[in-house]
C-alpha positions as CSV (number, residue, x, y, z in Angstrom):
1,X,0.0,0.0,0.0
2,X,1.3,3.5,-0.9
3,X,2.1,5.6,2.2
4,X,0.3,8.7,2.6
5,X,1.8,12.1,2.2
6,X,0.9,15.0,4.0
7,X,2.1,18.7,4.5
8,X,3.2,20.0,7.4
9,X,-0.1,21.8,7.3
10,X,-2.1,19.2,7.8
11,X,-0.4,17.5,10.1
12,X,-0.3,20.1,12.2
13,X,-3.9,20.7,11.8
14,X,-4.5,17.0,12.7
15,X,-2.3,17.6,16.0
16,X,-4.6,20.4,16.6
17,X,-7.7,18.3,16.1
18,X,-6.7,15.5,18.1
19,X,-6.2,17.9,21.1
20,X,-8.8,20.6,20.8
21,X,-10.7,17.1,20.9
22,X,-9.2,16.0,24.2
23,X,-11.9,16.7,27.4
24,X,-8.8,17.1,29.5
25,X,-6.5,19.2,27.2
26,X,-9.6,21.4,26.7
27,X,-10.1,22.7,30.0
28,X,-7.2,22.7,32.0
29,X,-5.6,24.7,35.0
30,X,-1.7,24.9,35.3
31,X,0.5,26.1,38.0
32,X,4.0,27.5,37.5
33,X,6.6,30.0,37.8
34,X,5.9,33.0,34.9
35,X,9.1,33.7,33.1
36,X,9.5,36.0,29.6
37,X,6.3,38.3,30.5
38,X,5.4,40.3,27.6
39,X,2.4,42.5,26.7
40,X,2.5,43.7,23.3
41,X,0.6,47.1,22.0
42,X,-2.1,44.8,20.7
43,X,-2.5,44.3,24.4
44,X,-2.2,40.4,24.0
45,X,0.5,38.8,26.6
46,X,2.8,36.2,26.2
47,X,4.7,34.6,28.6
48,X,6.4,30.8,29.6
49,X,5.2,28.7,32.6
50,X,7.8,26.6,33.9
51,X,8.7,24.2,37.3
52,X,11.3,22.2,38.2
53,X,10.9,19.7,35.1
54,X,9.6,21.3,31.8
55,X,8.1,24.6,30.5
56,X,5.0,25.6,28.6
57,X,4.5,28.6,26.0
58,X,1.3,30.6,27.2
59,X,-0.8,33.2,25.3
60,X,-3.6,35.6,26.8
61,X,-5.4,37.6,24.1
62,X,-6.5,41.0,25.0
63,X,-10.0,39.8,25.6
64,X,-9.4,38.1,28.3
65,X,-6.5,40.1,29.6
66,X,-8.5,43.1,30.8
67,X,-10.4,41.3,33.3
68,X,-7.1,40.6,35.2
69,X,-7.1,42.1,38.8
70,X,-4.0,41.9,38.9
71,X,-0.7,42.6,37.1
72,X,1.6,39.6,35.8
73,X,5.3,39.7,36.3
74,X,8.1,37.3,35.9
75,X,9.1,34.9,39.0
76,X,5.9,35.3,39.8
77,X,3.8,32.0,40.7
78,X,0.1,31.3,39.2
79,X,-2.3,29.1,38.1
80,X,-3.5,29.6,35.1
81,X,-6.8,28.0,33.2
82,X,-7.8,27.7,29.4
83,X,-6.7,25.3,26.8
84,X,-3.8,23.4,25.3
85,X,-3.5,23.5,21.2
86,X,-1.1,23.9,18.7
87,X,-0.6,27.0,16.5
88,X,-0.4,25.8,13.0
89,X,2.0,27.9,11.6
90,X,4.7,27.4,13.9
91,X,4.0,23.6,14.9
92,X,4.2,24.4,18.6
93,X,1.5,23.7,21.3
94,X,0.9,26.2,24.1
95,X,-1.4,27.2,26.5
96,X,-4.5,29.1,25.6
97,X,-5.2,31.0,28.7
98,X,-8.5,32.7,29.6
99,X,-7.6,33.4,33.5
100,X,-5.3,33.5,35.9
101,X,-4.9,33.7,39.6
102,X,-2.2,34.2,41.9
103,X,-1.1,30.8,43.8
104,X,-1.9,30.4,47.0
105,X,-3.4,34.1,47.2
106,X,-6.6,35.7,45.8
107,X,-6.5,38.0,43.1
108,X,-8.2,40.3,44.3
109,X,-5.9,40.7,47.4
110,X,-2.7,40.6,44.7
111,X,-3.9,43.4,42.9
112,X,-4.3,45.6,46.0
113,X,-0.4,44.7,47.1
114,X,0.5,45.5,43.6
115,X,-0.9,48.8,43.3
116,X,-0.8,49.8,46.7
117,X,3.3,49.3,46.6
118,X,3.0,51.3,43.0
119,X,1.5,54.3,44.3
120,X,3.3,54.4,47.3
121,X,6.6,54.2,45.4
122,X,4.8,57.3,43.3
123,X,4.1,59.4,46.6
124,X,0.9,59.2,46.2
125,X,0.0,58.1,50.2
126,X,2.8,60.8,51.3
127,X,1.5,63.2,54.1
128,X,3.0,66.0,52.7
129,X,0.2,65.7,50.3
130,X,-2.1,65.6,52.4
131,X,-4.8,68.8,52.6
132,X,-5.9,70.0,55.9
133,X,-9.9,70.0,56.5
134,X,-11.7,73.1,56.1
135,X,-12.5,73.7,60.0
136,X,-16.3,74.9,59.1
137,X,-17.0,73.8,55.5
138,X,-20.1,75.8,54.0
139,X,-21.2,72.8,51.4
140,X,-20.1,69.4,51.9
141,X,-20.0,66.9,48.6
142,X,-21.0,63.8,49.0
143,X,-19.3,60.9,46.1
144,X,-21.7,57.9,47.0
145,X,-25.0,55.8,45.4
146,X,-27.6,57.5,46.2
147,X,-29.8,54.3,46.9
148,X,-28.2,52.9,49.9
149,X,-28.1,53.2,53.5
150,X,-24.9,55.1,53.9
151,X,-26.0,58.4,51.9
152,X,-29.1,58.5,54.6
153,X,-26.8,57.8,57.5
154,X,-24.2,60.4,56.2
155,X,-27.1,63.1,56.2
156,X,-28.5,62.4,59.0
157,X,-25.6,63.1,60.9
158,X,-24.4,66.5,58.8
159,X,-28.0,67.6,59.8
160,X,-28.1,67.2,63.5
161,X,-24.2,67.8,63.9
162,X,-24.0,71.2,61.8
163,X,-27.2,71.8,60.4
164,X,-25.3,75.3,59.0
165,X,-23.4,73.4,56.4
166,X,-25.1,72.6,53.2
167,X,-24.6,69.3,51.5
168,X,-24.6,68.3,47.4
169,X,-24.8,65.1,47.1
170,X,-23.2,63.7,43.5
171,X,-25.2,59.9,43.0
172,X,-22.7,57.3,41.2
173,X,-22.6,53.9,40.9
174,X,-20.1,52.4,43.9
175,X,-20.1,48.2,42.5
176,X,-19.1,46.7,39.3
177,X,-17.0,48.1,36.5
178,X,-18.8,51.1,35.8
179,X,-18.3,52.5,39.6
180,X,-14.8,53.7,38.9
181,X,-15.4,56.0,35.9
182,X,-18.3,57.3,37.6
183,X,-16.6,57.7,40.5
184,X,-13.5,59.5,38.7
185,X,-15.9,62.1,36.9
186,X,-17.9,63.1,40.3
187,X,-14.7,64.2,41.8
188,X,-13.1,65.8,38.5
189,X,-16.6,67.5,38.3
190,X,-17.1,69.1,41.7
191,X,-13.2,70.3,41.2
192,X,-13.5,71.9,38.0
193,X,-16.8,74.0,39.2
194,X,-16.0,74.5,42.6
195,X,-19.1,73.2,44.0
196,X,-17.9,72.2,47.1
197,X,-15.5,73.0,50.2
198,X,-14.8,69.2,51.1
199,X,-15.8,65.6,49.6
200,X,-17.0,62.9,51.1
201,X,-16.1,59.6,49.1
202,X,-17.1,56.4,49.7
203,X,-20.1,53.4,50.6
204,X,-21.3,51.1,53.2
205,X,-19.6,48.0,53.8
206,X,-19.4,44.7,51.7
207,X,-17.1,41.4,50.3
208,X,-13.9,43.0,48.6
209,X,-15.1,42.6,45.5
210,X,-18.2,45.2,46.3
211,X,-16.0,47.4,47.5
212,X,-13.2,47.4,45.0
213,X,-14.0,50.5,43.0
214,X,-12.3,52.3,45.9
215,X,-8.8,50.0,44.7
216,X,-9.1,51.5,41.3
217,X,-6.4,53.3,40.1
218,X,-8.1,55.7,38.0
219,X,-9.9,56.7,41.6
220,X,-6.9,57.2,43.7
221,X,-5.4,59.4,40.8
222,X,-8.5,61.6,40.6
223,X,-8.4,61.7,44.9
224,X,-4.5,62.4,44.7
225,X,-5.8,64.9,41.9
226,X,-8.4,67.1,43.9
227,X,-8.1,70.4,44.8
228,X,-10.8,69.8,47.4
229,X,-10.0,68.0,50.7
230,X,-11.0,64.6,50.2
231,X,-12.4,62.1,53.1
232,X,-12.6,58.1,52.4
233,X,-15.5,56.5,53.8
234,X,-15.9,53.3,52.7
235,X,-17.1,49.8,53.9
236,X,-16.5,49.1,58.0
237,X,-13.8,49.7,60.2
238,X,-11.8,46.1,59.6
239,X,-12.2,47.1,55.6
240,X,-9.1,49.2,54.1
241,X,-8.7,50.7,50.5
242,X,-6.6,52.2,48.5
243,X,-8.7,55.2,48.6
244,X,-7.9,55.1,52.1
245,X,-4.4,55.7,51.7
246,X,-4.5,58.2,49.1
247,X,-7.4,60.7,51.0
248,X,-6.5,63.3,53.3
249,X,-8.4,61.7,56.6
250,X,-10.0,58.3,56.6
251,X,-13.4,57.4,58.1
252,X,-13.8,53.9,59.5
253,X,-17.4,54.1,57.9
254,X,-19.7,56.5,55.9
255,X,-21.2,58.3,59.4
256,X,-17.8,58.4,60.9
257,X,-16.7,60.4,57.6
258,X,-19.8,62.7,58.4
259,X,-18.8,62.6,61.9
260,X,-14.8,64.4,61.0
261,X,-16.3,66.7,58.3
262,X,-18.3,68.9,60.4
263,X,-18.1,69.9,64.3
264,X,-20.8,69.0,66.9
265,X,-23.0,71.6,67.2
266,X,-23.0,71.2,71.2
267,X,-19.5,71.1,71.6
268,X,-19.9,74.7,69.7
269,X,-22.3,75.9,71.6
270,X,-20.5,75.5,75.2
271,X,-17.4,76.9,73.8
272,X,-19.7,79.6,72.7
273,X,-21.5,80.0,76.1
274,X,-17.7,79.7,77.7
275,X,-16.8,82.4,75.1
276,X,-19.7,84.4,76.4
277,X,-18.7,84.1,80.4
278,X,-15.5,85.3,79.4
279,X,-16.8,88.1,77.9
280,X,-19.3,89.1,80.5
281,X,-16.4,88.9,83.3
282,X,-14.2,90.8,81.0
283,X,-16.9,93.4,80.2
284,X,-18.3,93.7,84.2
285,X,-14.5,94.2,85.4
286,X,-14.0,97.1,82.9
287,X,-17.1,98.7,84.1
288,X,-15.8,98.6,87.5
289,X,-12.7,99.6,86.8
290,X,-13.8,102.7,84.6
291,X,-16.5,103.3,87.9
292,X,-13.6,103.4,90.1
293,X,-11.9,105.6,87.7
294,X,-15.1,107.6,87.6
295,X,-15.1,108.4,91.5
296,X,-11.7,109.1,92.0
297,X,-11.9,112.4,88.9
298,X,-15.2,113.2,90.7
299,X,-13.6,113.7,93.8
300,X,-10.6,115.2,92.8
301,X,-9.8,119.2,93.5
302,X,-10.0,120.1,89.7
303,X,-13.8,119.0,89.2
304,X,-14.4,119.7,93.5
305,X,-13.0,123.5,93.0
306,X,-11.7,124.5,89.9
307,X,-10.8,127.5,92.2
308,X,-8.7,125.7,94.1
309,X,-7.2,124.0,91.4
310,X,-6.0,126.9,89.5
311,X,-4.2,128.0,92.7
312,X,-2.6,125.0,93.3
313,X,-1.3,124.6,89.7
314,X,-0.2,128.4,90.3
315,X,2.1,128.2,93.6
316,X,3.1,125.4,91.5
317,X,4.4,127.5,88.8
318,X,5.9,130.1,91.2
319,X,7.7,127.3,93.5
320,X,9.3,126.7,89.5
321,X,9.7,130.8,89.2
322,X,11.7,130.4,91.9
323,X,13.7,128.2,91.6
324,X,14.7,128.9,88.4
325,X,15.5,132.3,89.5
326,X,17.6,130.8,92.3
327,X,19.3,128.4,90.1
328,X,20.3,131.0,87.4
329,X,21.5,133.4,90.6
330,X,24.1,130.7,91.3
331,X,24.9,129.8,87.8
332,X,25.6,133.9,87.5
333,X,27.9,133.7,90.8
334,X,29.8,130.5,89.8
335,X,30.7,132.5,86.4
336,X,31.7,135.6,87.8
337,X,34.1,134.1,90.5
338,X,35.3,131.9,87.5
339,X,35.9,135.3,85.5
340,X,37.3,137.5,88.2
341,X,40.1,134.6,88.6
342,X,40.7,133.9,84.8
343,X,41.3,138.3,84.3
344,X,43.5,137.5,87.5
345,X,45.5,135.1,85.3
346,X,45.9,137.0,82.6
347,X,46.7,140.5,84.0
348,X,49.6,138.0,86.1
349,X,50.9,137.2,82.5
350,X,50.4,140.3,80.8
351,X,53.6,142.0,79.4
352,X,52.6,145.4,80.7
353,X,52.7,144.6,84.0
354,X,56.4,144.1,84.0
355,X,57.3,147.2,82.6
356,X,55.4,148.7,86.0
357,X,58.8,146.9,87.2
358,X,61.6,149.1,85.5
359,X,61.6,146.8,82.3
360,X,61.2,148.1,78.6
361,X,60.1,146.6,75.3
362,X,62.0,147.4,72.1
363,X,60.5,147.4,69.4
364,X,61.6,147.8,65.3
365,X,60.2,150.2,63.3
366,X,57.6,147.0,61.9
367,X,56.6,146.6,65.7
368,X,58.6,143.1,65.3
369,X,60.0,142.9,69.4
370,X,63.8,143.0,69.2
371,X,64.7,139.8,71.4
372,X,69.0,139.4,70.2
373,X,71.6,142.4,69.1
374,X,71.6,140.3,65.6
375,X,68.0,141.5,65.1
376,X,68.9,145.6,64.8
377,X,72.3,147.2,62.9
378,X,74.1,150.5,63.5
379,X,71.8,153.7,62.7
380,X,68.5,151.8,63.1
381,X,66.1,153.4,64.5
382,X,64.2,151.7,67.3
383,X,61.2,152.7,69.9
384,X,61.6,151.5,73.5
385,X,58.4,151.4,75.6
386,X,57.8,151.9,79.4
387,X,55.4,151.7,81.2
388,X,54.3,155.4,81.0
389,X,55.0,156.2,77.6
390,X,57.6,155.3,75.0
391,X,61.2,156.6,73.7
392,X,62.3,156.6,70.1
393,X,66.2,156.0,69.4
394,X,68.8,155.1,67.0
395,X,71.2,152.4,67.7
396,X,74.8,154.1,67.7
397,X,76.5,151.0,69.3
398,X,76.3,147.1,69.3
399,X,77.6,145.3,71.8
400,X,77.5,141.5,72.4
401,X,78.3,139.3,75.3
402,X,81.1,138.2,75.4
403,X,81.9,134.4,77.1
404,X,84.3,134.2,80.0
């Protein structure tokens, strides 16, 4: 008998026949260790699954990889399910995989690790971020469904804590994969109008997966984002999101969010009432001070007898007559004596009074005193002064000292 000949084509197609035909091959789950990761533009992802003893060539089309909760990585370890067939054109089999989860770990609870480490490593949970709460907000936004429980909680509280402050409330959807957008375009919305002074964002409590539009992404950026102060609120005090971590204060629940957004009004009102002690103490001293003050000008001499007033404030000004008068008598004596001795001084040391002695001042015809012989010549004429009158000369003779 002739042996058959077939193309690589149809064998390969037979191969693929034989095991899109096996129950076993069709619908199986693998564990193993993800190495080669790749997710190309088309948004398809390729990657190997290996263990100790072989490996196997997976694919995830895009179709099924956006309902991944969380985010593949190499050495990371998962079971993944679909089905094992063979791609024609290359001859090789591989697995076909239509989900994934993380081994020995939820999904859900990967995905939170993985995007809560992301974020922080992005400083989006740093406090320096973080927004102080207006102290007495004038309209509180409220990012929640409007259907449940929470919303009437929330309001119930605002009302009978602050009934001053006036609340908006912005209804979106808070469960399933329509929450997030929703979520995202409340808070954008209030921010670019303005429309409130602080948000409230969050829902009553549920499983993880009711609650995990508040582990979005796209809703921590848009908190991060706000201009407004932003208060999480969401699920029970056990439960923790990433909204939590990226809002400026979180609430253990909806009404304990309504609870830090406003003050009590009767804690308010006794500070007000101690405010207004204070001030009625305050106020009731001054009086009695200013009564005090009052009494003492009434009985004082000026209002009493102006009379009597004027007089006093007039020996007042004479005492200061006098004694300015006394002190500018001594001031006059003081300068006198110091006068009289200073004229003694210099009449001591005046030139004239030695010629009252017998002495005499020559003089050159230019006044210039003649002190040495060497100052005059032979025939010059000279005027001596004494002490009653003066003599005019001529020098016949010189004569110098002579040394011994």
């Amino acid at each position: 008998m002739e042996q058959q000949v077939l193309s690589i084509t149809q064998i390969n197609e037979y191969i693929r026949s034989r095991m899109d035909a096996d129950p076993l091959l069709g619908a199986v789950a693998v564990r193993g260790e993800i190495s080669n990761y790749k997710m190309y533009p088309s948004g398809h992802h390729y990657f190997t699954l290996k263990d100790e003893g072989g490996a196997l060539k997976c694919v995830m089309f895009k179709g099924n990889a956006v309902r991944l909760r969380f985010r593949p990585d190499n050495g990371m370890k998962v079971i993944a399910m679909g089905k094992i067939s063979v791609f024609p054109r290359d001859g090789a089999y591989q697995l076909y995989c239509s989900s994934m989860a993380m081994d020995g770990v939820g999904d859900l609870y990967a995905a939170f690790e993985q995007l809560k480490a992301q974020l922080a490593e992005q400083g989006l949970f740093d406090p320096a971020h973080k927004k102080p709460l207006p102290k007495y907000p004038g309209v509180i936004g409220i990012v929640t469904s409007s259907a449940g429980a929470a919303v009437h909680d929330m309001l119930r509280i605002l009302r009978k804590r602050y009934p001053l402050t006036k609340v908006r409330l912005f209804p979106v959807r808070v469960q399933g994969a329509e929450a997030p957008p929703e979520i995202v375009g409340a808070i954008r919305y209030a921010n670019r109008f303005k429309l409130a002074d602080l948000l409230i964002v969050g829902r009553g409590g549920g499983s993880i997966e009711d609650l995990w539009a508040f582990n979005d992404e796209r809703v921590a950026r848009a908190i991060y984002e706000s201009e407004i102060p932003v208060i999480s609120a969401v699920g029970h005090e056990p439960d923790v999101t990433i909204s939590d971590y990226v809002a400026d204060l979180r609430a253990a629940t909806p009404s304990n969010g309504a609870e830090l957004a406003v003050q009590d009004q009767d804690a308010l009102r006794q500070v007000l009432d101690s405010f207004s002690a204070t001030m009625v103490t305050c106020l009731t001293r001054q009086i009695k001070s200013g009564r005090q003050h009052l009494r003492a000008l009434s009985a004082s001499p000026t209002i009493v007898s102006p009379v009597g007033y004027l007089n006093q404030r007039r020996q007042g000004v004479l005492l200061l007559h006098n004694r300015l008068i006394s002190s500018q008598t001594t001031l006059l004596e003081q300068r006198r004596r110091r006068f009289v001795e200073q004229a003694a001084k210099l009449d001591a040391m005046s030139p004239l009074k030695v010629l009252t002695r017998g002495y005499a001042i020559t003089q050159a015809d230019d006044g210039e005193i003649i002190r040495s012989v060497s100052q005059v010549r032979v025939g010059q004429n000279v005027e001596i002064k004494l002490n009653d009158g003066s003599l005019a000369a001529a020098v016949t003779q010189i004569k110098e000292n002579c040394d011994e």
